[in-house]
DRENNU-36300 format. One record per residue (C-alpha): residue number from 1; chain; x, y, z. Coordinates in steps of 0.02 Angstrom, whole numbers, plus 32768, in hexadecimal, padded with zeros to 4 digits. Each point is the difference from the previous one (the first is absolute). Layout:
% residues N
- NUM;A;X;Y;Z
...
***
This chain:
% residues 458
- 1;A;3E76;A392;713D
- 2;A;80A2;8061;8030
- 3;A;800A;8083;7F8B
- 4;A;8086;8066;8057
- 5;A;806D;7F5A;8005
- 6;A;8003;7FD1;7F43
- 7;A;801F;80B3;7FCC
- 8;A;8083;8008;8059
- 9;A;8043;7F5C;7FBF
- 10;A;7FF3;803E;7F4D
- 11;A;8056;8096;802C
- 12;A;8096;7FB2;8037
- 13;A;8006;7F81;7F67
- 14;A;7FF5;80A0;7F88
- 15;A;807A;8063;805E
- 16;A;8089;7F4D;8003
- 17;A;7FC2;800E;7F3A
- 18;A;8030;809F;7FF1
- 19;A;80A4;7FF5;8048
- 20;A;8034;7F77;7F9F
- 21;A;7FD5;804F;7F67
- 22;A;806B;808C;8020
- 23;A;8097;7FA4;8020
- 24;A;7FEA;7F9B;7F7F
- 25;A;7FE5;80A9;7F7F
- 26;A;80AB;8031;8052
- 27;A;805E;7F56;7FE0
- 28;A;7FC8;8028;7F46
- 29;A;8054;809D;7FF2
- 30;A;7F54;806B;7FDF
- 31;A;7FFC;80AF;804B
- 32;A;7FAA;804B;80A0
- 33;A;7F51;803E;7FE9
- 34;A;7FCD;8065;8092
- 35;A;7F57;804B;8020
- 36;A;7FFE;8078;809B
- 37;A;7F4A;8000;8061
- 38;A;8002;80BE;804A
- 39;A;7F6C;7FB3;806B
- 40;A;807F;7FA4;8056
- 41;A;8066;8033;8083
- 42;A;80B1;8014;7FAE
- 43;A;80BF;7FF4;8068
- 44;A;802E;8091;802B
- 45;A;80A7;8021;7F88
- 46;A;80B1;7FF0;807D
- 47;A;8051;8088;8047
- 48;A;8094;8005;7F7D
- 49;A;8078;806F;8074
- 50;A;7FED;7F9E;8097
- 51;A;8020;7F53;7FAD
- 52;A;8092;8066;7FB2
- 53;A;8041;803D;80AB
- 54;A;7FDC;7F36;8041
- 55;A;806E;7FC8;7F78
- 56;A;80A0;8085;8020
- 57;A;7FE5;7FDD;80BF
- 58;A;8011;7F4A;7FE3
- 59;A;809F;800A;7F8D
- 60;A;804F;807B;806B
- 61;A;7FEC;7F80;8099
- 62;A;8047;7F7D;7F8D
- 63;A;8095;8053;7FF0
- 64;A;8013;803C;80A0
- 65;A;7FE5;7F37;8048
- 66;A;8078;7FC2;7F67
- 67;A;8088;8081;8037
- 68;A;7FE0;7FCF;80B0
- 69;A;8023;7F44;7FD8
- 70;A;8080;8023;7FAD
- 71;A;8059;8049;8090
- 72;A;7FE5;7F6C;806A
- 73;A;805B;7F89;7F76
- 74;A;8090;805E;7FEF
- 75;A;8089;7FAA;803C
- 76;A;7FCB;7F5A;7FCF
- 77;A;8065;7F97;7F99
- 78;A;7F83;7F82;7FDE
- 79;A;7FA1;8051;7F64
- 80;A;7FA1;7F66;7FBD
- 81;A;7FAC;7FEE;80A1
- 82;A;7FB9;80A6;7FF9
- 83;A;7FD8;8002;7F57
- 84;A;7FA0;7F46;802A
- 85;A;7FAD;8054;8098
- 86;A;7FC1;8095;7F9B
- 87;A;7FBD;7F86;7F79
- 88;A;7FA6;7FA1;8096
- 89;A;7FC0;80BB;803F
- 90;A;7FB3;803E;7F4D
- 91;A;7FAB;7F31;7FE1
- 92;A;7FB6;801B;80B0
- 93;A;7FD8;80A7;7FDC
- 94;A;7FAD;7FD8;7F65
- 95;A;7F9B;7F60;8051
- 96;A;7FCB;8087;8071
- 97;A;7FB2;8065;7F6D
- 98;A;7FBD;7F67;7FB0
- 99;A;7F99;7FDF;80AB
- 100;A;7FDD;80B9;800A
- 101;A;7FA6;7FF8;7F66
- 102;A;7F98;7F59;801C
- 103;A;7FB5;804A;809C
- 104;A;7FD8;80AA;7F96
- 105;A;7FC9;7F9C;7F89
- 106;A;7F83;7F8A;8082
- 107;A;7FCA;8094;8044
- 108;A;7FC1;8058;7F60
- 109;A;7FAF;7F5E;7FE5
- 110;A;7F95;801E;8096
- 111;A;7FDB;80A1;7FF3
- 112;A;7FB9;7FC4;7F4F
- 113;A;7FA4;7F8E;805B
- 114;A;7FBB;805B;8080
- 115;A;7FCF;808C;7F82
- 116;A;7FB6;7F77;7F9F
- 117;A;7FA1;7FBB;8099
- 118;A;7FAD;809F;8035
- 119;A;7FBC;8039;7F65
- 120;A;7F98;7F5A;7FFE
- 121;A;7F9F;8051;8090
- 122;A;7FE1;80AD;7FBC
- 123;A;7F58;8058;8019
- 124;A;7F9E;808A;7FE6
- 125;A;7FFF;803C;80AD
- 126;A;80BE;8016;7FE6
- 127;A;800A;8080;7F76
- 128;A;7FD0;8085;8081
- 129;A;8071;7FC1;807F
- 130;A;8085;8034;7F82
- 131;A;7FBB;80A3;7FC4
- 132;A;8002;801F;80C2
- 133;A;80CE;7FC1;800E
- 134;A;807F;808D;7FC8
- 135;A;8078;7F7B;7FC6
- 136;A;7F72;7FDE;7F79
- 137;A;7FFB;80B1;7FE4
- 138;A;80B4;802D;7FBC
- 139;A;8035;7FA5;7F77
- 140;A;80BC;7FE2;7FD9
- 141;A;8054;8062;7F7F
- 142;A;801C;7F8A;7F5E
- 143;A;808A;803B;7FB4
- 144;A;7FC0;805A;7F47
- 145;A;80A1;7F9A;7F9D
- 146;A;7FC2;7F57;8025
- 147;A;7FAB;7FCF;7F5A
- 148;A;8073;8064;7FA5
- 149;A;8096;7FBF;8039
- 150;A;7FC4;7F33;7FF6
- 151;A;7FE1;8025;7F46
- 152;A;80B2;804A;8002
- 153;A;8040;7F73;803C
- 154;A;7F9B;7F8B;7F96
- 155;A;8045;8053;7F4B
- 156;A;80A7;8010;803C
- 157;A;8044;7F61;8062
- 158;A;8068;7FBF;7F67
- 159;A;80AE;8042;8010
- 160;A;8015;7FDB;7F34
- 161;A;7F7E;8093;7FDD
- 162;A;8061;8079;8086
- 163;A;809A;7FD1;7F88
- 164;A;7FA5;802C;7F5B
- 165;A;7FC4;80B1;804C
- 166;A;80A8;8019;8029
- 167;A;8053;7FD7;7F4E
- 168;A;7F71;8077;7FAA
- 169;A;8033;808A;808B
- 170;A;80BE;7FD6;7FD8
- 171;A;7FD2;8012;7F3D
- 172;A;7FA9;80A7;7FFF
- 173;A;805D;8085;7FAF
- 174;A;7FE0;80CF;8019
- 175;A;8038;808B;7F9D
- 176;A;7FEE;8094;8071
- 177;A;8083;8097;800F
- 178;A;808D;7FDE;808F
- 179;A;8051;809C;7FD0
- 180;A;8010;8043;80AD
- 181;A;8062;7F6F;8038
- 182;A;807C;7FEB;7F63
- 183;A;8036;80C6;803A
- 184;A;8018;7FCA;80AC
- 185;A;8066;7F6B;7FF4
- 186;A;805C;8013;80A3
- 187;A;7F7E;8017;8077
- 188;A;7FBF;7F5D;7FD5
- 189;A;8045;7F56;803E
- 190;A;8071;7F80;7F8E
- 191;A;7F7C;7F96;7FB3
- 192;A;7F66;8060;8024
- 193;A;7F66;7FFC;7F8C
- 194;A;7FE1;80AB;7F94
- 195;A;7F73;8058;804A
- 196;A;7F7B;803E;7FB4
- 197;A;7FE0;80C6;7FDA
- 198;A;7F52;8000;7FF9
- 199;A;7FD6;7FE1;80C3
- 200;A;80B8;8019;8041
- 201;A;8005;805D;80B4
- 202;A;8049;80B6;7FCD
- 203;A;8055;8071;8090
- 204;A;7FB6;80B2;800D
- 205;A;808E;8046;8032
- 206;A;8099;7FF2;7F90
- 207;A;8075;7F8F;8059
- 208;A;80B7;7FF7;7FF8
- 209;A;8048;8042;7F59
- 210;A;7F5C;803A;7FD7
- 211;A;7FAB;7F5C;7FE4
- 212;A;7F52;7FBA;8024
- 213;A;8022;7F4D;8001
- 214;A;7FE6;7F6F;8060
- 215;A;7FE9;7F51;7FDF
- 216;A;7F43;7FD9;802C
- 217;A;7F53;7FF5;7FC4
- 218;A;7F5C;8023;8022
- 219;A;7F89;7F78;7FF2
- 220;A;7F4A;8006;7FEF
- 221;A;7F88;7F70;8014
- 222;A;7F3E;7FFD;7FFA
- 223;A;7FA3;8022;808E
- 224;A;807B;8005;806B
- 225;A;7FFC;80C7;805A
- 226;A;80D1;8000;803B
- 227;A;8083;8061;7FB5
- 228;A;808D;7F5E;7FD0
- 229;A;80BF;8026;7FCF
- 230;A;8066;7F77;7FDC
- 231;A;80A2;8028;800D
- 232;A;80B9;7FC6;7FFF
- 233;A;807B;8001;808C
- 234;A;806D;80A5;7FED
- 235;A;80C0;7FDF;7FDC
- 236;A;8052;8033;80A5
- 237;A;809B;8021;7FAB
- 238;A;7FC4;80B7;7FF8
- 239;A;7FB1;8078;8088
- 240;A;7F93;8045;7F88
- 241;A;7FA9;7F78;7FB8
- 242;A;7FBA;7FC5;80AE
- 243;A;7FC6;80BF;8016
- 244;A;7F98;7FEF;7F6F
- 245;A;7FB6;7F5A;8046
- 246;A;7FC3;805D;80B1
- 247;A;7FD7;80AA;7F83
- 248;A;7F83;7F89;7F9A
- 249;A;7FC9;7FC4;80A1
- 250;A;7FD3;809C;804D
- 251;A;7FBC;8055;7F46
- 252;A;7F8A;7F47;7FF8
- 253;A;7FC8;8021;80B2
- 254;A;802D;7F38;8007
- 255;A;7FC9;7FC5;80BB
- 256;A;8024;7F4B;7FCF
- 257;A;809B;7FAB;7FBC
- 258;A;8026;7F4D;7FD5
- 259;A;80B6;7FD2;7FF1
- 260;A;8027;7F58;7FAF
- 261;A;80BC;7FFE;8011
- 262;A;808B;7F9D;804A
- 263;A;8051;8029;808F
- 264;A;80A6;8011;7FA3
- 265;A;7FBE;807C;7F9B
- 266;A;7FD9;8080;8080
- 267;A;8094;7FD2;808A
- 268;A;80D0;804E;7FD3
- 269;A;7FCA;808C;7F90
- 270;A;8041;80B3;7FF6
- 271;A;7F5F;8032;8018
- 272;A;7F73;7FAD;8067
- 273;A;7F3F;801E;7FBD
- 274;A;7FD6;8036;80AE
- 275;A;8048;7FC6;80B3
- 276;A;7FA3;7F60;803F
- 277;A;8020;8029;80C9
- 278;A;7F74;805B;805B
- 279;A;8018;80BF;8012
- 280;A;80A1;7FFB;7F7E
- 281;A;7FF8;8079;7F7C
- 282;A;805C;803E;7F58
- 283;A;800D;8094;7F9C
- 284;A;8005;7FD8;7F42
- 285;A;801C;8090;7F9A
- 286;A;7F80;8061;802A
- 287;A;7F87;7F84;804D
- 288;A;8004;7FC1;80A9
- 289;A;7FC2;7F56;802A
- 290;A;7FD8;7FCF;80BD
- 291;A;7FC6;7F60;8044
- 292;A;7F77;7FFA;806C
- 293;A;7FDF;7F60;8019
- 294;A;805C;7F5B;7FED
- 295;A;7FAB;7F49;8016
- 296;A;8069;7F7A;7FC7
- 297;A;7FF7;7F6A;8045
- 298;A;7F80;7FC3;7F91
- 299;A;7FFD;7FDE;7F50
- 300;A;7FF6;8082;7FAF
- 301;A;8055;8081;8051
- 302;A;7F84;809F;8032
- 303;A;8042;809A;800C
- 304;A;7FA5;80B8;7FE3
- 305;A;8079;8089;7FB0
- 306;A;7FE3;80C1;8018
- 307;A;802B;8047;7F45
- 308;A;8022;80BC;7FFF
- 309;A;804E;807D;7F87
- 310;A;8052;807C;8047
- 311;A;7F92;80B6;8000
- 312;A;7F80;7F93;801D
- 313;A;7F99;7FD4;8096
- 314;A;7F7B;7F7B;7FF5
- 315;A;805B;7F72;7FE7
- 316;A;7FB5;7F58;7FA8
- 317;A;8000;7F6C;806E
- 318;A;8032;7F5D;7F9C
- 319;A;7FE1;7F62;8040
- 320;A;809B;7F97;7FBA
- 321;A;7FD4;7F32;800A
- 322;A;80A5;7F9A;7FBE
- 323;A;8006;7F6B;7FD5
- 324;A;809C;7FB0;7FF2
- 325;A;8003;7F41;7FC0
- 326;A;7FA9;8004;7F60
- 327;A;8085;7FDA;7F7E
- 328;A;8020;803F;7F55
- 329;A;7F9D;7F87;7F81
- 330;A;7FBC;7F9A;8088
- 331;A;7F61;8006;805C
- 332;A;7FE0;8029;80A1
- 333;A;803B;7F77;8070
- 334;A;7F75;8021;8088
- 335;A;7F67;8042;7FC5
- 336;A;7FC6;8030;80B1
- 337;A;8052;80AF;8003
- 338;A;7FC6;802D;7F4D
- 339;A;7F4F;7FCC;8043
- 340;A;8027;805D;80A7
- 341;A;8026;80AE;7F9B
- 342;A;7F7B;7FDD;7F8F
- 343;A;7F79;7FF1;806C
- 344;A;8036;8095;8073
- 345;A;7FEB;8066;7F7B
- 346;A;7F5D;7FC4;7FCB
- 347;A;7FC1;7FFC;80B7
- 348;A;8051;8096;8059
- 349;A;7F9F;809B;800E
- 350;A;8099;8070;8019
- 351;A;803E;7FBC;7F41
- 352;A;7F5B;7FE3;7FAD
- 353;A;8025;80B7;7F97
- 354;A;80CD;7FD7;800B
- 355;A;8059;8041;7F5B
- 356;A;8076;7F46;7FD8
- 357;A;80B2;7FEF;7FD0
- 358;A;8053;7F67;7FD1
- 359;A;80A8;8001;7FF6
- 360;A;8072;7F66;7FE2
- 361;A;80BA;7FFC;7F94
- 362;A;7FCF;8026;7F67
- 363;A;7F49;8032;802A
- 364;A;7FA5;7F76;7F99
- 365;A;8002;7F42;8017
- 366;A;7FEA;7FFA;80C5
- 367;A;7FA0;80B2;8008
- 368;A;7F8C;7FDA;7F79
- 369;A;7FDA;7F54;803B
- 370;A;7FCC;8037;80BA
- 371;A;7F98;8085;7FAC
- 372;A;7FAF;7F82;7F93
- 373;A;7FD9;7F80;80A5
- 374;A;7FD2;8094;8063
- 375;A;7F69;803C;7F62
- 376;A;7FD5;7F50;7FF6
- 377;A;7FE7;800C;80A5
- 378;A;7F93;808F;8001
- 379;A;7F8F;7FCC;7F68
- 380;A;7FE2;7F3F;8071
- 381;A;7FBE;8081;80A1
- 382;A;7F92;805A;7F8C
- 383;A;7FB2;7F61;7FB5
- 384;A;804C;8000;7F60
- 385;A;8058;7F69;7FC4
- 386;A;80CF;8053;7FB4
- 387;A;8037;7FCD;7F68
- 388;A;80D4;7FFC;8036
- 389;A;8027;7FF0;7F51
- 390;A;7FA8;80AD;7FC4
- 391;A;8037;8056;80A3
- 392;A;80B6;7FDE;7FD2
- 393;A;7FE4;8036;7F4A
- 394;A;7FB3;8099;8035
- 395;A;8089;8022;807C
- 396;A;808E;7FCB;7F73
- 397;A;7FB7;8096;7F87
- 398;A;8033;807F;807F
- 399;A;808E;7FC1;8057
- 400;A;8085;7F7C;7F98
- 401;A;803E;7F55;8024
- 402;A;7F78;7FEC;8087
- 403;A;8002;7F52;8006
- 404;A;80C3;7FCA;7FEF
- 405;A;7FE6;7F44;8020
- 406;A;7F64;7F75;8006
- 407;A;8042;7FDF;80AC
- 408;A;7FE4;80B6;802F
- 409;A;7F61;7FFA;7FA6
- 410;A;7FBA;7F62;804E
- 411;A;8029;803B;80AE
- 412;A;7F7E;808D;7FE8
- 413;A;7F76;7F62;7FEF
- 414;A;8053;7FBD;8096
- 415;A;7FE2;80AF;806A
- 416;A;7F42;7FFD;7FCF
- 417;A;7FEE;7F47;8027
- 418;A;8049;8007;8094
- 419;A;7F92;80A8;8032
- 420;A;7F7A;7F93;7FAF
- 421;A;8007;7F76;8094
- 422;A;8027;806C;8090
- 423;A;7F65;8041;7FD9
- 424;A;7FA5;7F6A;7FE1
- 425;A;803B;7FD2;80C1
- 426;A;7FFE;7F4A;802B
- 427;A;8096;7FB6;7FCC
- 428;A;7F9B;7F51;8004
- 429;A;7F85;802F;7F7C
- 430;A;801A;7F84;7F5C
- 431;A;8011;80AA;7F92
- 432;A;807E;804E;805A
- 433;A;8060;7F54;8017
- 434;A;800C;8010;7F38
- 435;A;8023;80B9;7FF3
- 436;A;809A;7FF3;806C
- 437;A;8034;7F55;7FB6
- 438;A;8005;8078;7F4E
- 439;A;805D;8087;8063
- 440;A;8078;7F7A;803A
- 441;A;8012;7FD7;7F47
- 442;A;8017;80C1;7FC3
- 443;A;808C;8017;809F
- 444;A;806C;7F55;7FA3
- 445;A;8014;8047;7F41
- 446;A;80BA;8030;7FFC
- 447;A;802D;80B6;7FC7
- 448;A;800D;8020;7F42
- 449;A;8098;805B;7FAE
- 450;A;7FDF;80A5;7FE4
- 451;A;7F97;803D;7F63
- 452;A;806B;8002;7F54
- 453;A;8041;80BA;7FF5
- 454;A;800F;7FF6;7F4B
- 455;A;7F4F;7FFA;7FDE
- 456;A;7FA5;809C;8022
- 457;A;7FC4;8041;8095
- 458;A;7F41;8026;801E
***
């Protein structure tokens, strides 16, 4: 009797079995389990900077082939046809894709098959071919967040339980002292949040009219070794509040800076935070600012600022990262350069020991938020599963009004989702397929009004 044959047979009517039993769990709405066999050879996780690099290349192209058409149409007064020719160009183009994607798909199927096919024949005699083969012999990374972050995903695709951890942040109230910022009215901005005295960032050296003050915070969270400020956007109104922003710099020793703010809000000033053309510099008060380096064609914007008071001679080197389209109440509406910051920071050997700052308008809703994704983040790498909704609260008790809107706050669960499948890799996998459908669904809620000012702020 053929052994080898009917084995084989029954292994291909439990593994039909088994497929069919998953889809059909999915079709019923029942969650992922996962069990991950460290015998097994894992994927190797994606190289996260490259496929980020791919994806600017391939928009940048775009343009540049979209600006190029355009050039050739000018001057034609029939606009319908072009229009109809363009429609004809993207159906095409997507016909193309759909092909594309069969033959991907045909050719996974074989490789199934073939994988399938061999391991019918297996021996003894083979195991020490392999002990022998240095492929055998190095094992792919697996990345450490993997079972963490499918249980992540499991207890929080339902965007009506992201909206009731946003109402119970939105209700808390806190009665800590904001007496520094009631004496300092005008060196805070029109509608900012009071700031708290317990953890507030204090000068050491008695700024203008002898006062200490500036409108940022320290904020600690656990197990996580970095220095992070979170501050607001000095008024540019007057010279010396931006010399107190580049004096807490320097005092910090801050080698990293985030800035979420408009473009509008840095561009026609009287005073500019620092010059953004390579080699330009600016004396304010008495700290001079110098630009050292300038990359921006990419999103964000790069630059690294030399920070030095005068009298002084070692000089802190900031690395300044802006960026520039995130609006006020809103999410992000790309989550690729939040992820692209993010995971240079976490990566990055040169910024592993970086002390943060976070700057954005009012130096709460858009800072906090990319400081929650980013320790989110962090906890996934290091295996732990976050909990978004304690990492804001814990972030709300030192810095105010941290989460302004459940837009805002659902875009940080779109940032870790989105981190969540680059990871993952294959964009054909059935999990990721759903994780990026519920990103899709996070990207469509409409921005909320802003938070009720009568009711107190936590």
């Amino acid at each position: 009797m053929d052994f080898s044959r009917s084995n084989g047979t029954e292994r291909i009517q439990n593994a039909v079995e088994s497929v069919f039993l998953f889809n059909y769990r999915r079709l019923l709405g029942v969650n992922y389990t996962f069990m991950i066999d460290m015998d097994e050879e894992q994927a190797a996780p994606p190289d996260l900077m490259a496929e980020i690099r791919n994806e600017e290349i391939r928009e940048a192209n775009q343009l540049a082939e979209r600006k190029e058409e355009m050039k050739k149409e000018e001057g034609k007064r029939d606009e319908s046809k072009y229009e109809r020719k363009e429609e004809k160009k993207e159906e095409e183009k997507e016909e193309v894709k759909k092909e594309e994607v069969k033959k991907e798909e045909k050719k996974e199927e074989k490789k199934d098959d073939s994988k399938y096919e061999l391991s019918k024949y297996e021996n003894k005699g083979s195991e020490e071919e392999k002990k022998s083969s240095p492929k055998a012999q190095k094992r792919p990374k697996v990345w450490l967040g993997m079972p963490a972050s499918l249980n992540f995903f499991n207890n929080n695709r339902d965007i009506r339980k992201i909206r009731s951890e946003f109402d119970f942040l939105d209700s808390l109230i806190c009665n800590k002292t904001t007496e520094a910022f009631d004496a300092n009215v005008s060196r805070n901005r029109s509608g900012s949040p009071k700031i708290y005295d317990d953890n507030r960032v204090q000068l050491n050296r008695p700024g203008h009219e002898d006062v200490n003050y500036i409108n940022a915070s320290f904020i600690t969270l656990k197990d996580f070794n970095h220095k992070v400020i979170v501050a607001q956007l000095p008024q540019f109104e007057n010279d010396s509040f931006v010399e107190d922003f580049w004096q807490m710099i320097y005092q910090e020793q801050i080698t990293l800076c985030y800035l979420m703010v408009p473009d509008k809000a840095l561009k026609n000033t009287p005073t500019a935070l620092f010059k953004d053309e390579f080699g330009l510099y600016q004396y304010i008060g008495k700290m001079f600012i110098n630009n050292r380096r300038t990359e921006n064609s990419g999103d964000p914007k790069e630059y690294t600022i030399e920070v030095l008071p005068e009298g002084n001679s070692d000089a802190v080197m900031c690395q300044v990262h802006h960026h520039a389209a995130w609006q006020h109440l809103q999410q992000p509406p790309k989550t690729r350069p939040m992820i692209k910051m993010i995971h240079q920071f976490l990566t990055e050997k040169q910024v592993q020991n970086a002390n943060v700052c976070v700057v954005s308008v009012f130096g709460c809703g858009r800072a906090c938020s990319f400081l929650g994704a980013l320790y989110a983040i962090n906890q996934l790498n290091n295996g732990i599963e976050p909990n978004i909704c304690e990492i804001m609260k814990d972030i709300k008790q030192q810095r105010p009004r941290a989460t302004e809107s459940f837009v805002q706050y659902a875009g940080i669960y779109a940032v870790v989702f989105d981190y969540i499948s680059r990871k993952r890799g294959s964009k054909k996998d059935p999990i990721n397929k759903d994780i990026n459908r519920f990103i899709d669904e996070l990207n469509d809620l409409t921005p909320a009004s802003s938070p009720n000012e009568s009711k107190p702020v936590f």
